[in-house]
Structure formats: C-alpha cells, structure tokens
KEKELO-820329 format. One record per residue: residue in three letters; x, y negated, z negated of N, C-alpha, C, O in turn. Coordinates in steps of 0.2 Angstrom, whole numbers, plus 5000, padded with zeros to 4 digits. Atoms other than C-alpha are relative to their C-alpha. Layout:
<nodes>
ALAXYZXYZXYZXYZ...
</nodes>
This chain:
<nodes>
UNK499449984996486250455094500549945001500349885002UNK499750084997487650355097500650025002501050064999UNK499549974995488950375109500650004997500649974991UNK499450005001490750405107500549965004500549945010UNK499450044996492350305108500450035000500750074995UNK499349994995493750335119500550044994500750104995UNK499949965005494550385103499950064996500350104993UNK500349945003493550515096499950045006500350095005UNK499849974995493450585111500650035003500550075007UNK499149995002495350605111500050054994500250114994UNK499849955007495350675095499550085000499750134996UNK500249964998494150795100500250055005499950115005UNK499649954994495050875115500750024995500850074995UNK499449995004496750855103499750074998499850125001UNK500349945004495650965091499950075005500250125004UNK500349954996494851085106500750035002500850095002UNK499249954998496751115111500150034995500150094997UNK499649985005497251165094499650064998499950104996UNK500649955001495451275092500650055003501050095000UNK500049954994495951365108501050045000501250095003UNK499349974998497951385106500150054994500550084994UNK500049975007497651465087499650065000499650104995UNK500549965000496351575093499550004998499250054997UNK500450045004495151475086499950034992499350034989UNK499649995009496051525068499749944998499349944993UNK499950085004496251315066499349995004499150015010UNK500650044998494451225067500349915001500549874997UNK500450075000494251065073499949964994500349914994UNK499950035007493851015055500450024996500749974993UNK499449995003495151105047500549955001500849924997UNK499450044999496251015056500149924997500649894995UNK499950075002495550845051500250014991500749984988UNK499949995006495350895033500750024998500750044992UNK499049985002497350945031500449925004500849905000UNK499950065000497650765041499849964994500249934991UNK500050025006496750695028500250014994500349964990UNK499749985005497450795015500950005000501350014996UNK499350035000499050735022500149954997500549944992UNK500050085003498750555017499850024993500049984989UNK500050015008498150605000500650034995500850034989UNK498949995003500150684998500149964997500349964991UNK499650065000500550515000499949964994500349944990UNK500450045006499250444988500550054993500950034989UNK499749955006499750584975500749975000500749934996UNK499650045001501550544977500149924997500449904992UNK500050085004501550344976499750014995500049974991UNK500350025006500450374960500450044995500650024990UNK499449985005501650484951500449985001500649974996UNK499650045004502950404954499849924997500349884996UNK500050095003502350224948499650034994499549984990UNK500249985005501450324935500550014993500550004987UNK499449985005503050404927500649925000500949914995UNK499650075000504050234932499649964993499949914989UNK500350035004502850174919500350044992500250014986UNK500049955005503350314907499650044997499650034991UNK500549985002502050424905500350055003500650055008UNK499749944998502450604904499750035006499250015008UNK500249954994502550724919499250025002499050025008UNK500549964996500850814918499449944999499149935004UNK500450054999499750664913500149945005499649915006UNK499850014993500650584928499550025006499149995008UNK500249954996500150714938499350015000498950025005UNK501049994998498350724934499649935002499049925002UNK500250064999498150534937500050005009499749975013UNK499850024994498950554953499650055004499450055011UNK500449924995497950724958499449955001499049955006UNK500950025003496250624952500149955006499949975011UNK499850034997496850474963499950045007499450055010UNK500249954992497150584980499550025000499250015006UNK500749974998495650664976499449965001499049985005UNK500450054997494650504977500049995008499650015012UNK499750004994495550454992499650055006499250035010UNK500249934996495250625000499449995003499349985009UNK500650005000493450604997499949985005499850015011UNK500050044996493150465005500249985005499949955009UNK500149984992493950485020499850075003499650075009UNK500549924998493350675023499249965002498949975007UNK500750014999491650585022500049945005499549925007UNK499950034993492150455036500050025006499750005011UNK500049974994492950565046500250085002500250105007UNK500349914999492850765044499550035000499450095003UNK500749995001491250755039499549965004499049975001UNK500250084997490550595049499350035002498849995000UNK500649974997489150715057499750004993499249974992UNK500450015007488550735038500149954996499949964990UNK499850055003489150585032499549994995499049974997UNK500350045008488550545013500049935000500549905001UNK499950055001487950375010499349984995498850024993UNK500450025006487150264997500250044994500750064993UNK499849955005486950364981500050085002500250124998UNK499849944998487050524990500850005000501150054998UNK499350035000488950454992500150034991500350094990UNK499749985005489050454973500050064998500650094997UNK500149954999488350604970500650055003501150074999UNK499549994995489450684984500750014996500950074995UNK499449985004490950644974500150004995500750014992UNK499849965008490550694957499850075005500450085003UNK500049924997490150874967500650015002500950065000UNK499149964996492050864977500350014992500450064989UNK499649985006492750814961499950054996500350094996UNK500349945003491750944951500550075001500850104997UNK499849954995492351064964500850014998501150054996UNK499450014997493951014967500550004993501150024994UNK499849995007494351014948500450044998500850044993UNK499549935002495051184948500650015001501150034998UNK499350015001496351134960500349944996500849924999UNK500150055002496450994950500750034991501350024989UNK499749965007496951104933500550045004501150045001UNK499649965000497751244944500649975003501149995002UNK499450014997498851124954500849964994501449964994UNK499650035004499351014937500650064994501050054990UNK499649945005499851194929500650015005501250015003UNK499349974996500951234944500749945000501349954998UNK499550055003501651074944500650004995501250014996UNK499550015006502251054927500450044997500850024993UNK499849945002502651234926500849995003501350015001UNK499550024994503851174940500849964997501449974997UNK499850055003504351024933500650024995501250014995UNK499649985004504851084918500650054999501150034996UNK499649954996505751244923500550005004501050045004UNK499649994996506651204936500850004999501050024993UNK499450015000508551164940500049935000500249905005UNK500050065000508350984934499249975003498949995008UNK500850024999506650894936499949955006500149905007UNK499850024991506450854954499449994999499150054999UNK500450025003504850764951499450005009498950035009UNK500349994995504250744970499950075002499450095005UNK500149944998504550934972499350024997498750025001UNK500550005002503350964960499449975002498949995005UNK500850064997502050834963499850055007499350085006UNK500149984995502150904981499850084999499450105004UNK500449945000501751084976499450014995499150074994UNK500850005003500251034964499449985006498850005007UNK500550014994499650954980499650045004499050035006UNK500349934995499551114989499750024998499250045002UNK500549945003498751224977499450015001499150065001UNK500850005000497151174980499650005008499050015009UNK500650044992496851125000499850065001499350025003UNK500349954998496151295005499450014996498950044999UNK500449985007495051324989499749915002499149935005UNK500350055000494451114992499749995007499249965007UNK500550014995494151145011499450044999498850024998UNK500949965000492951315008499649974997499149964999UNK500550025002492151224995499749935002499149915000UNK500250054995491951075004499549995004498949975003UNK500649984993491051125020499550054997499050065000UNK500649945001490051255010499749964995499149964997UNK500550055004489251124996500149955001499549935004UNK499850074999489950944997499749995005499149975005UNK500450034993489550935017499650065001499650075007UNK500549964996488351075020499849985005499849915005UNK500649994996487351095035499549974997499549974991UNK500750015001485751025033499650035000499050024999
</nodes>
C-alpha cells in the first residue's frame, strides 16, 4: 500500500464529481483515458505534420503519426489510468504489443477515414483529417483496453 498525494487525491474527487454529475455514464477512468487520449491528438498531429513537411504522402503520414500516439497513449494509460494495474518489466513489453494488437483496427479504421477525408474533401485540410482518424478508434481502444490490456487480476 502506499498512500496517496495531495494530487491524486484531487484528481480523484475531480473524477468522483464528473462520476456523479453524468450519472455515473463518465467513469473515473474514462475520463483519464480521453485525457490521455487528448495528448496523444497532439502527438498524432505534431507527427503528421512533420511527417508530411518531410513529404510523405497523406496516408503513410497518418499511419506513422496514429502508431506514434498509440505508443504514447500506451505508456501513459499504464502510468496513469491504469496505475492500480500497472504493467512492468517485460509484462510492459508484452502490454504493448496486446494495446497495439488491439488498437490496430482503429489504427486501419481511423487511416481509412482519414484519407478518405483527405482526399475527398474541399481541399486537403490535413489537420481536419488527422483529427478525425484520431477519434475513430477511442471508444473501441477504451473497451478493449480495460477488458484485456488492464484487466482485473
């Protein structure tokens, strides 16, 4: 056991409000895994565009930049969404060939929407895109998440 700081503590009443005013719709860990999956927006962004700055088409862009967030991702969910199950040592490895595994489909399903976006649109509005490949998957990456990657013990 080991006590909590002042901060988690914080973060856990924040969370307990948002249970309670959602109807306990929004969990507690949802909420951290969509904070999370906020910063790996960003990741994804910064990597497509320094990806395509480089010149490299749209959808291989995008799958560099999804792959990138999705490490990211990882490794903070098992910091801090997951922290009571936290993966470590080679279980860590493991861990994250299972999210990636997992996580792979929005991986394909998000670089289809993307590009489909991309290419389709009214001029290639590149963050638009990027930003609606990101989404494709976070609901499909939470359930599978908590139900394999962190199970219960």
């Amino acid at each position: 056991y080991r006590p909590r700081t002042a901060d988690e503590v914080s973060g856990a009443r924040l969370g307990l409000v948002v249970a309670k005013l959602s109807g306990d719709l929004v969990s507690i860990r949802f909420l951290m895994f969509a904070l999370v999956g906020t910063s790996g927006v960003i990741v994804n962004l910064a990597v497509l565009w320094l990806v395509l700055a480089l010149g490299t088409d749209f959808a291989a862009a995008q799958t560099a930049a999804m792959i990138a967030a999705m490490v990211s991702n990882y490794t903070l969910n098992n910091a801090l969404t997951y922290r009571d199950r936290r993966r470590r040592g080679w279980r860590f490895v493991t861990g994250l060939l299972m999210f990636s595994a997992l996580c792979s489909i929005g991986v394909v399903g998000g670089v289809g929407v993307s590009t489909f976006l991309y290419d389709r649109g009214h001029g290639p509005v590149w963050w638009l895109a990027g930003l609606a490949g990101a989404a494709v998957g976070t609901l499909w990456n939470y359930v599978t998440s908590t139900a394999i990657t962190w199970r219960s013990r």
